[in-house]
PALUMMI-858900 format. One record per residue (C-alpha): residue number from 1; residue in three letters; x, y, z. Coordinates in pm, whole numbers, plus 32768, in hexadecimal, padded with zeros to 4 digits. Layout:
<nodes>
NODE:nr:rest:x:y:z
NODE:NUM:ALA:X:Y:Z
...
</nodes>
This chain:
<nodes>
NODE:nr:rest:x:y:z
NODE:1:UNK:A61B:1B2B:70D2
NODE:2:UNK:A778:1ACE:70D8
NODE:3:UNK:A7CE:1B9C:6FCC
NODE:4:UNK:A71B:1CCF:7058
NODE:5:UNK:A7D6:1CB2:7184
NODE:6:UNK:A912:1C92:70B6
NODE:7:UNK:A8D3:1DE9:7014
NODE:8:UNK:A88B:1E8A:7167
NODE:9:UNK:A9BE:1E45:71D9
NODE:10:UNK:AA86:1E9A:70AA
NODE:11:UNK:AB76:1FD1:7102
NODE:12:UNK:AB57:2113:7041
NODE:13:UNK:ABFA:214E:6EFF
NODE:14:UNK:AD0A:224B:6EDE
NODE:15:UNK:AD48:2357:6DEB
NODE:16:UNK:AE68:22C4:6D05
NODE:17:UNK:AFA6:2373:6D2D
NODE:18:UNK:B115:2343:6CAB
NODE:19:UNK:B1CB:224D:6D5A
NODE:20:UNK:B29A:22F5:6E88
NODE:21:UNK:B1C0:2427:6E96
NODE:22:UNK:B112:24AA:6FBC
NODE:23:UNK:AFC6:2532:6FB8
NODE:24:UNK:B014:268E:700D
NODE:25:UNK:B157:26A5:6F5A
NODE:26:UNK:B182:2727:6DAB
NODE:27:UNK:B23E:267A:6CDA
NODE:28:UNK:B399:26B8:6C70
NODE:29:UNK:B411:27B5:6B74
NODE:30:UNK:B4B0:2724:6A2E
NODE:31:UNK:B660:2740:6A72
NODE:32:UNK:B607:2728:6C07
NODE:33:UNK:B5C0:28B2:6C28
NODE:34:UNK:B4E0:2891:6D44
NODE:35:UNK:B3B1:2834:6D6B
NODE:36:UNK:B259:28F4:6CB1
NODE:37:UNK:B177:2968:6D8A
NODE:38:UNK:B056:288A:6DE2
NODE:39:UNK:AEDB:2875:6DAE
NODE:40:UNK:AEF3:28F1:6C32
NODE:41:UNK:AFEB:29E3:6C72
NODE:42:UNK:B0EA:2A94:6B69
NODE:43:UNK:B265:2B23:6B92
NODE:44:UNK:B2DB:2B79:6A49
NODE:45:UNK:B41D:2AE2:69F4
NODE:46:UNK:B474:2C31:694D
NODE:47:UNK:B53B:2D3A:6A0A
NODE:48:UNK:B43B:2E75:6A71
NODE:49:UNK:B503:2FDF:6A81
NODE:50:UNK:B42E:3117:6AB0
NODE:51:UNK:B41F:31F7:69AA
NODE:52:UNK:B4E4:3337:6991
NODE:53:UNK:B512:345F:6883
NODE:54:UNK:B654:33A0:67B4
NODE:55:UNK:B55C:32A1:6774
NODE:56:UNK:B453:3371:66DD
NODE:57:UNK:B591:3445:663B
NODE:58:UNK:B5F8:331F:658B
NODE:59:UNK:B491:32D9:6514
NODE:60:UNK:B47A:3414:6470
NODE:61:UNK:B5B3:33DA:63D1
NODE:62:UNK:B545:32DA:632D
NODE:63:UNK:B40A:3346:62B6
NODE:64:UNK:B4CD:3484:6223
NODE:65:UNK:B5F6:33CF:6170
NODE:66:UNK:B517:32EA:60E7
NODE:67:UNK:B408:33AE:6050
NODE:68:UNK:B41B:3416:5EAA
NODE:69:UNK:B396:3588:5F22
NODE:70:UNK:B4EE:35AA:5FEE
NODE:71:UNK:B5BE:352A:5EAB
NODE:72:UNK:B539:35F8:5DC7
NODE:73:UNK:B4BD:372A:5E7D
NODE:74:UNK:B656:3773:5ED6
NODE:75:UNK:B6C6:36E2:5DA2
NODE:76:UNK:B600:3802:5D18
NODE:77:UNK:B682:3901:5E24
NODE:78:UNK:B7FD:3897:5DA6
NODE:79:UNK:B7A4:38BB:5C23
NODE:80:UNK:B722:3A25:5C6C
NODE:81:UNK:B81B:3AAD:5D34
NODE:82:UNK:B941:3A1D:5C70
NODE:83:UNK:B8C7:3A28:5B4F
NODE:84:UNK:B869:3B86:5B4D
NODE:85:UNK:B9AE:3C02:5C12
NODE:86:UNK:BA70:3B26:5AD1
NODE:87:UNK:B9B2:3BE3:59C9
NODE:88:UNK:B9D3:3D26:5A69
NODE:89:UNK:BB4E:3CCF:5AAF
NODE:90:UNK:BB69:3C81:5946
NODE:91:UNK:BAAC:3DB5:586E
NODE:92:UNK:BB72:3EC0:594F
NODE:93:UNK:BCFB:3F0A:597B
NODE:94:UNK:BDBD:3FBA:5A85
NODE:95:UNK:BD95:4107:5A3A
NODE:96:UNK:BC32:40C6:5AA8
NODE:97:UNK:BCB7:4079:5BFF
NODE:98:UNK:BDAB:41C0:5C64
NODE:99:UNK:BC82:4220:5DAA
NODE:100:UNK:BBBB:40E7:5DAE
NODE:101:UNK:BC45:3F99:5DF7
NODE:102:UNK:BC12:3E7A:5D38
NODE:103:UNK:BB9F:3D9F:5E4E
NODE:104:UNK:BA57:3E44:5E40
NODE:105:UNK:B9EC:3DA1:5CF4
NODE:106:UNK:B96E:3C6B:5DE9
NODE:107:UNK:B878:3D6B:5E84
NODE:108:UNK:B79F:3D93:5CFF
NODE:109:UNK:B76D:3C06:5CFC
NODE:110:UNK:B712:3BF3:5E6C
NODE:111:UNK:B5F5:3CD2:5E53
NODE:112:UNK:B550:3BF4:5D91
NODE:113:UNK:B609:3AD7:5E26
NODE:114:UNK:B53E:3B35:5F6D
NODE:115:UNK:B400:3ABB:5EE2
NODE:116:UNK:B48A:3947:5F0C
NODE:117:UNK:B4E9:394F:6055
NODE:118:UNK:B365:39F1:60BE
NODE:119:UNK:B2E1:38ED:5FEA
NODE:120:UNK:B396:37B6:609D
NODE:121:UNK:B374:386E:6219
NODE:122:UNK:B1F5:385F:61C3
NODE:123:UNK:B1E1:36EE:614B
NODE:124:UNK:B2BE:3658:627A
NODE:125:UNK:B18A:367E:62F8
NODE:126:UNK:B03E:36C6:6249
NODE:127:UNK:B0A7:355D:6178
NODE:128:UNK:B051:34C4:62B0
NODE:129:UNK:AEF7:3537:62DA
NODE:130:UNK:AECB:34F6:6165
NODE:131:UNK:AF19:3388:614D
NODE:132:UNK:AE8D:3360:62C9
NODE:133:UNK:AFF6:32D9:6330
NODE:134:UNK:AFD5:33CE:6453
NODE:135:UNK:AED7:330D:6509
NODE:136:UNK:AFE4:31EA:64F3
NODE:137:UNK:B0E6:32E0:656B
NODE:138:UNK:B025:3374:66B9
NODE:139:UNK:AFCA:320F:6715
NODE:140:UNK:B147:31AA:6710
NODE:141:UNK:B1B3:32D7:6799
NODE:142:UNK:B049:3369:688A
NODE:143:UNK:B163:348C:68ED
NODE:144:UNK:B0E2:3591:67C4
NODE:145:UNK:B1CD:3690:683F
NODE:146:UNK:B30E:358D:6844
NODE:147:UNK:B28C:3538:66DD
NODE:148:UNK:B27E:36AA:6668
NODE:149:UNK:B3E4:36EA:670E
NODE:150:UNK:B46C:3599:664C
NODE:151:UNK:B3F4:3646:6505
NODE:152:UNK:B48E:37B6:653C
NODE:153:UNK:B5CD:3719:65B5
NODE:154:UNK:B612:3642:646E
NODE:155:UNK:B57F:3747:6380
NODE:156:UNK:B623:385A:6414
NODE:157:UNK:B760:3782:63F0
NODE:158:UNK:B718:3724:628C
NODE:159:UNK:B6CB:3833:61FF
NODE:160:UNK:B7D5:3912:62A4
NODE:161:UNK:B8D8:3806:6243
NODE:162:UNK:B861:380B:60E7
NODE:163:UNK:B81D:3969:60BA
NODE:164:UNK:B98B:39FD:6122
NODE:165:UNK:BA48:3905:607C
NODE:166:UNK:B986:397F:5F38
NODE:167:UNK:B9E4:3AB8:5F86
NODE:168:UNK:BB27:3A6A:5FC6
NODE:169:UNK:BB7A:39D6:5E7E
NODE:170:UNK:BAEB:3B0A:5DA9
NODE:171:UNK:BBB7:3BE2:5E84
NODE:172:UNK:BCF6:3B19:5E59
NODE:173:UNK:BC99:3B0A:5CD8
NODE:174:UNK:BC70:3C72:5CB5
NODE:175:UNK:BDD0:3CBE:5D6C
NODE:176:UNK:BE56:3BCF:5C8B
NODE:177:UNK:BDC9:3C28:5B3E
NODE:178:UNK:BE12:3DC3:5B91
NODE:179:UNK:BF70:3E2D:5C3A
NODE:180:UNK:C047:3F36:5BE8
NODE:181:UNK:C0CA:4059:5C5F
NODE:182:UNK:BF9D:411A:5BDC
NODE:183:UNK:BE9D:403A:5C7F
NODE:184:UNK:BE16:40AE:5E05
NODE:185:UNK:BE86:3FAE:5F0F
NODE:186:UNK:BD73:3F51:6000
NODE:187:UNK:BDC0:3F47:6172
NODE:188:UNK:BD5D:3E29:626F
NODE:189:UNK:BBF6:3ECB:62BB
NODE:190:UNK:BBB9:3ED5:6169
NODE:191:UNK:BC03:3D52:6129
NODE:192:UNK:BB87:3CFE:626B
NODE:193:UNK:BA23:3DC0:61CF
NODE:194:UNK:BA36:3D1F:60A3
NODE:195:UNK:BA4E:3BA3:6119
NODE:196:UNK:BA17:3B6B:627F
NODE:197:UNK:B927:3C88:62C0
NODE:198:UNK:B86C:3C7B:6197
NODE:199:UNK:B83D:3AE3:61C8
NODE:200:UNK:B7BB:3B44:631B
NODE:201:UNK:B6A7:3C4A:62A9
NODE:202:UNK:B64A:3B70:61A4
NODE:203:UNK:B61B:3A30:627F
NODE:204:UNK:B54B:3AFF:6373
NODE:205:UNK:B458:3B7A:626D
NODE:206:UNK:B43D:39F3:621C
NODE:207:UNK:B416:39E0:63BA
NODE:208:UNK:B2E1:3ADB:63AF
NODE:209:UNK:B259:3A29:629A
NODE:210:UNK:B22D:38EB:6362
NODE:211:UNK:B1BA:39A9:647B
NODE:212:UNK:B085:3A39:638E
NODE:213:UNK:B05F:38AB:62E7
NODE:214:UNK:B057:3846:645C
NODE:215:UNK:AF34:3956:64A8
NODE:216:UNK:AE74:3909:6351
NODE:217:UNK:AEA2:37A5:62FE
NODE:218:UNK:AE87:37F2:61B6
NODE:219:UNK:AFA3:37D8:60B5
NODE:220:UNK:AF19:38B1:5FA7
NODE:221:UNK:AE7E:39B7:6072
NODE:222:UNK:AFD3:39CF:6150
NODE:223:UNK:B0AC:39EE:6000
NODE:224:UNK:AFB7:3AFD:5FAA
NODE:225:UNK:AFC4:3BB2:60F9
NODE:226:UNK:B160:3B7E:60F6
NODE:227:UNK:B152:3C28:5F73
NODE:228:UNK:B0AD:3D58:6004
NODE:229:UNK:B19D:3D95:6148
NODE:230:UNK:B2BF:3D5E:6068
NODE:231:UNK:B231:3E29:5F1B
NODE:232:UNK:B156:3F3F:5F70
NODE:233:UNK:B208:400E:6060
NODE:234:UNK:B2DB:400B:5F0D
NODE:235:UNK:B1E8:409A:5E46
NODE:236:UNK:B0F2:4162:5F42
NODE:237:UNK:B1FA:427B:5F74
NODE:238:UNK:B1E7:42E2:5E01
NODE:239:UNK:B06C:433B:5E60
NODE:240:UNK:B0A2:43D1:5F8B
NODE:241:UNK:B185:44CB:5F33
NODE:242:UNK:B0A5:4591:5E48
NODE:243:UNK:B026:45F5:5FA3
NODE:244:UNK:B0DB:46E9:6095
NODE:245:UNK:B035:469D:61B3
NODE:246:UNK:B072:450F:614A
NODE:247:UNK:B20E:4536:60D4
NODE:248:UNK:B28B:44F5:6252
NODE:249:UNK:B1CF:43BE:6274
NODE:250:UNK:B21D:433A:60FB
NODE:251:UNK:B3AC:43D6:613A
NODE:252:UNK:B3A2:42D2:6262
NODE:253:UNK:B2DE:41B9:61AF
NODE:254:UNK:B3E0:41B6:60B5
NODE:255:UNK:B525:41D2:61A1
NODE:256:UNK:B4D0:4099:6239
NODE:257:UNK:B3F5:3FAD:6119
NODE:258:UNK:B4C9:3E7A:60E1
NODE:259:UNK:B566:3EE4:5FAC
NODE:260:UNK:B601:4023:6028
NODE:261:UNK:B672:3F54:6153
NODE:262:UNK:B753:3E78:6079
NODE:263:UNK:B7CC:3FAA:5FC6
NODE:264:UNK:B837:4020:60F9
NODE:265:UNK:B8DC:3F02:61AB
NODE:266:UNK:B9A8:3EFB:6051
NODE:267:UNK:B9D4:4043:608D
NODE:268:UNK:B948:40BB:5EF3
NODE:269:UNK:B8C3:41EB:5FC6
NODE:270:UNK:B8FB:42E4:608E
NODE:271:UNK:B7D2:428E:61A0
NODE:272:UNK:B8B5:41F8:6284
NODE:273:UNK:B952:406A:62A7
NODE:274:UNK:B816:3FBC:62D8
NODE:275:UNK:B81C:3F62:6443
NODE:276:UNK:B6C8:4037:64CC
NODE:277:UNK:B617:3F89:6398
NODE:278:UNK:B6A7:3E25:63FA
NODE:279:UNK:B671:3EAD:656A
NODE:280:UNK:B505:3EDB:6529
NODE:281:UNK:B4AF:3D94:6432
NODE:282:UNK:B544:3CCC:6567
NODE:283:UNK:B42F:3D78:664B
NODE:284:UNK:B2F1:3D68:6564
NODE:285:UNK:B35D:3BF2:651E
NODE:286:UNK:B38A:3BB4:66A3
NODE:287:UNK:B22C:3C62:66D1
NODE:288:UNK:B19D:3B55:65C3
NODE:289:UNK:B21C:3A57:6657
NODE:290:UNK:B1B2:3A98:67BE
NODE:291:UNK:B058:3AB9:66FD
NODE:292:UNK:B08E:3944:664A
NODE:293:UNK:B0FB:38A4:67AC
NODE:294:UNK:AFB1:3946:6852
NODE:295:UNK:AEB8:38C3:671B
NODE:296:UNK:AF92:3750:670F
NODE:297:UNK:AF1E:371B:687A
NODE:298:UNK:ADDC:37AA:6883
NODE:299:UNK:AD00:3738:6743
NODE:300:UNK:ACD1:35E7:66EC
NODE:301:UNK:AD88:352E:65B3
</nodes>
């Protein structure tokens, strides 16, 4: 009995708790940062800053530099377009160059040179959805349109970069390796054509080309769609002219296909310097692109 009365008058227990603390208090942050909130609480010791487009810019950068398809896809662009202009430099001498001159022999390695810069615009991209890295990518960065701007900003930049300083070398080599009195002179649209323009058409084909991997998803199939814009409006006109009724259509088809337009902003022709074909690439690759931004947001990954 006296030990039942005892226990009835034995005071509560109380939760255990670090000595000093008060019941409604957390504890203290490691270094004396404040304390962390209480009653299981978390503040990350880590600093938070909201996201913004340089961040996802610098992502992209990364992803592009450090990729073996960037390496050797404009490795391959280089080899092309100076190695062609060398060759051509080489196996002709400056009597060949009394109209024409010779900072146009960039424009015959280009053309083919083209093909690498569609071919890396389309697997910025479509790699993504291949290896399922873009899942990973939207759920970093749940802003698909600041994404899609990220990757036409740093591509853009790329290849442009890339792409004109190419062309500036086989122009500087083909001024070099032909001067004379006999040999034509090019003015500064025809230099500014030959490097700085053509780098710009080029890098905007490679612009529409991740526009169509953005819309398909699919590398092959947008290599494959990219082949046709660029090849057969090259070829179609030498059908369509058989036909009278056809030859205005094909005249304009071949004016403004992508190798004529190079011919022209080197000014090889006499269609003009180029700028209503650059004029109009930069419209049907803003027109894809407004198209890519639309199908980003809307369909799921």
């Amino acid at each position: 009995m006296q030990n039942q009365h005892q226990h009835q008058h034995q005071p509560h227990a109380q939760p255990h708790q670090p000595y000093g603390a008060h019941p409604q208090q957390g504890h203290q942050q490691p270094g004396g940062h404040g304390p962390l909130p209480a009653q299981g609480g978390y503040a990350s010791p880590i600093p938070v800053r909201d996201a913004h487009l340089g961040h996802a810019v610098a992502a992209e950068w990364t992803k592009i530099r450090s990729v073996r398809s960037t390496v050797w896809t404009l490795a391959v662009l280089a080899f092309l377009v100076l190695g062609i202009g060398f060759l051509i430099n080489v196996f002709t001498d400056d009597g060949d160059y009394r109209t024409q001159a010779p900072i146009a022999n960039g424009l015959f390695g280009l053309i083919l040179g083209q093909i690498c810069v569609v071919t890396l615009g389309v697997l910025v991209i479509t790699s993504e959805y291949g290896t399922g890295l873009i899942r990973t990518t939207l759920t970093a960065a749940p802003r698909r349109s600041r994404v899609l701007t990220a990757k036409v900003l740093v591509f853009l930049a790329v290849s442009w970069t890339v792409t004109t300083a190419v062309c500036t070398l086989t122009a500087l080599m083909g001024a070099g390796m032909h001067s004379g009195p006999g040999v034509a002179s090019a003015d500064g649209g025809q230099w500014a054509g030959a490097t700085v323009l053509a780098g710009l058409y080029v890098s905007l084909l490679g612009l529409l080309a991740l526009a169509v991997g953005t819309l398909l998803r699919h590398s092959a199939g947008a290599i494959t769609a990219m082949l046709g814009v660029v090849l057969l409006p090259a070829i179609l006109p030498a059908f369509l002219l058989f036909s009278e009724s056809m030859r205005p259509a094909a005249e304009k088809i071949l004016e403004y296909n992508a190798i004529n337009s190079l011919a022209s902003l080197h000014r090889v022709n006499d269609s003009g310097d180029g700028l209503s074909q650059l004029l109009l690439l930069a419209v049907v690759t803003a027109v894809a692109l407004a198209g890519a931004y639309a199908a980003l947001e809307k369909r799921d990954v």
